[in-house]
C-alpha positions as CSV (number, residue, x, y, z in Angstrom):
1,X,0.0,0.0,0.0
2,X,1.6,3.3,-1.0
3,X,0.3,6.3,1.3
4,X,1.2,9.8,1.2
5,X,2.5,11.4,4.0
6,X,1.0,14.4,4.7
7,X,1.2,17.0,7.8
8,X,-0.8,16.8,10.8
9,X,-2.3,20.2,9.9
10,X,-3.8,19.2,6.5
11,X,-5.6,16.5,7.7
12,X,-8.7,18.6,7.9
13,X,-8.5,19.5,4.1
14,X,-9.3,15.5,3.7
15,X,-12.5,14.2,3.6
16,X,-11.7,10.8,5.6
17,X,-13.4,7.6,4.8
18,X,-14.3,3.9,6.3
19,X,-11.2,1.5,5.1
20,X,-12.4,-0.9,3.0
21,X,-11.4,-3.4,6.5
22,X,-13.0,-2.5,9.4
23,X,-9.9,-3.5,11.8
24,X,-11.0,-1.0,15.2
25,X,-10.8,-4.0,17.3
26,X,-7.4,-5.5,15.8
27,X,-6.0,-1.7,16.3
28,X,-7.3,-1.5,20.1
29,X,-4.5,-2.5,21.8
30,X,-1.5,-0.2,19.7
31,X,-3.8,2.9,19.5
32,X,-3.4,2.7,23.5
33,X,0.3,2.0,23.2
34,X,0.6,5.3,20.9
35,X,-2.0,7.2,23.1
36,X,0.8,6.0,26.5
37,X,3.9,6.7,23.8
38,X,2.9,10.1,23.3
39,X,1.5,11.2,27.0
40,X,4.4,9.6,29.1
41,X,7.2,9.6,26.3
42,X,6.5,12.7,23.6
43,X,7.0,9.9,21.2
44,X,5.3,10.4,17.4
45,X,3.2,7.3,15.7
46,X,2.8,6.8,12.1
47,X,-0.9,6.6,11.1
48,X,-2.5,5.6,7.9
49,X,-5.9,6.4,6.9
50,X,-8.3,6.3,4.1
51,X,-9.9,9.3,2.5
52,X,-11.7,9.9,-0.9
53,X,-8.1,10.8,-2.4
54,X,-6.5,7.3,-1.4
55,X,-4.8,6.7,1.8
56,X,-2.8,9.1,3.4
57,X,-0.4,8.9,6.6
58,X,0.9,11.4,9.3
59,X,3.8,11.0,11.8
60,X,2.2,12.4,15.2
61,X,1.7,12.3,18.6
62,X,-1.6,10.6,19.9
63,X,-2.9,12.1,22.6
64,X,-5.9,10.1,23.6
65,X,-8.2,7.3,21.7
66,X,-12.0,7.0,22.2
67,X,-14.4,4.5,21.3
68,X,-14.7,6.1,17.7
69,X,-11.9,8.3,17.4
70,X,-7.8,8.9,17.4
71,X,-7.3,12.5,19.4
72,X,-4.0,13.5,17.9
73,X,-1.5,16.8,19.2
74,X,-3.7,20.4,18.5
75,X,-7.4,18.7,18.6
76,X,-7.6,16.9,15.2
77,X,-9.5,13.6,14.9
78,X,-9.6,10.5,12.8
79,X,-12.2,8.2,13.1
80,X,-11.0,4.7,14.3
81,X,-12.9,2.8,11.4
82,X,-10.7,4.9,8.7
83,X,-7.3,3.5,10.0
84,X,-5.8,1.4,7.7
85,X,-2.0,0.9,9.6
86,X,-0.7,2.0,12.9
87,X,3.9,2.2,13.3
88,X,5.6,2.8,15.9
């Protein structure tokens, strides 16, 4: 899968999509690793989403997950069910 990796701040210009694979569950576990990485450690996480122009990833700090969304550093939000990969 070839992503483009964008900036945190344009993630907002994107209109972000369901991935074809629904894997919230599967992502559970790492999204609160990444949520711990960046709180306790300032460390970033490589996210990949889907959105109507193909997938696109960021390197970021996570600073919270919810039951339907990634909280990332300066309020933006991706929905859970539009994460296609998650690197640490």
């Amino acid at each position: 899968m070839n992503a483009t990796l964008i900036p945190k701040e344009e993630i907002q210009q994107y209109k972000i999509v369901p991935a074809f694979v629904d894997n919230t569950e599967m992502w559970s576990k790492d999204l609160n690793y990444a949520a711990r990485l960046g709180n306790e450690f300032k460390g970033k996480t490589s996210i990949t989403f889907e959105t109507t122009q193909g997938p696109r990833s960021v390197s970021t700090t996570v600073w919270s997950v919810t039951e339907n969304y990634l909280q990332l550093k300066g309020g933006t939000t991706i929905p859970l069910n539009a994460i296609i990969d998650v690197h640490f």
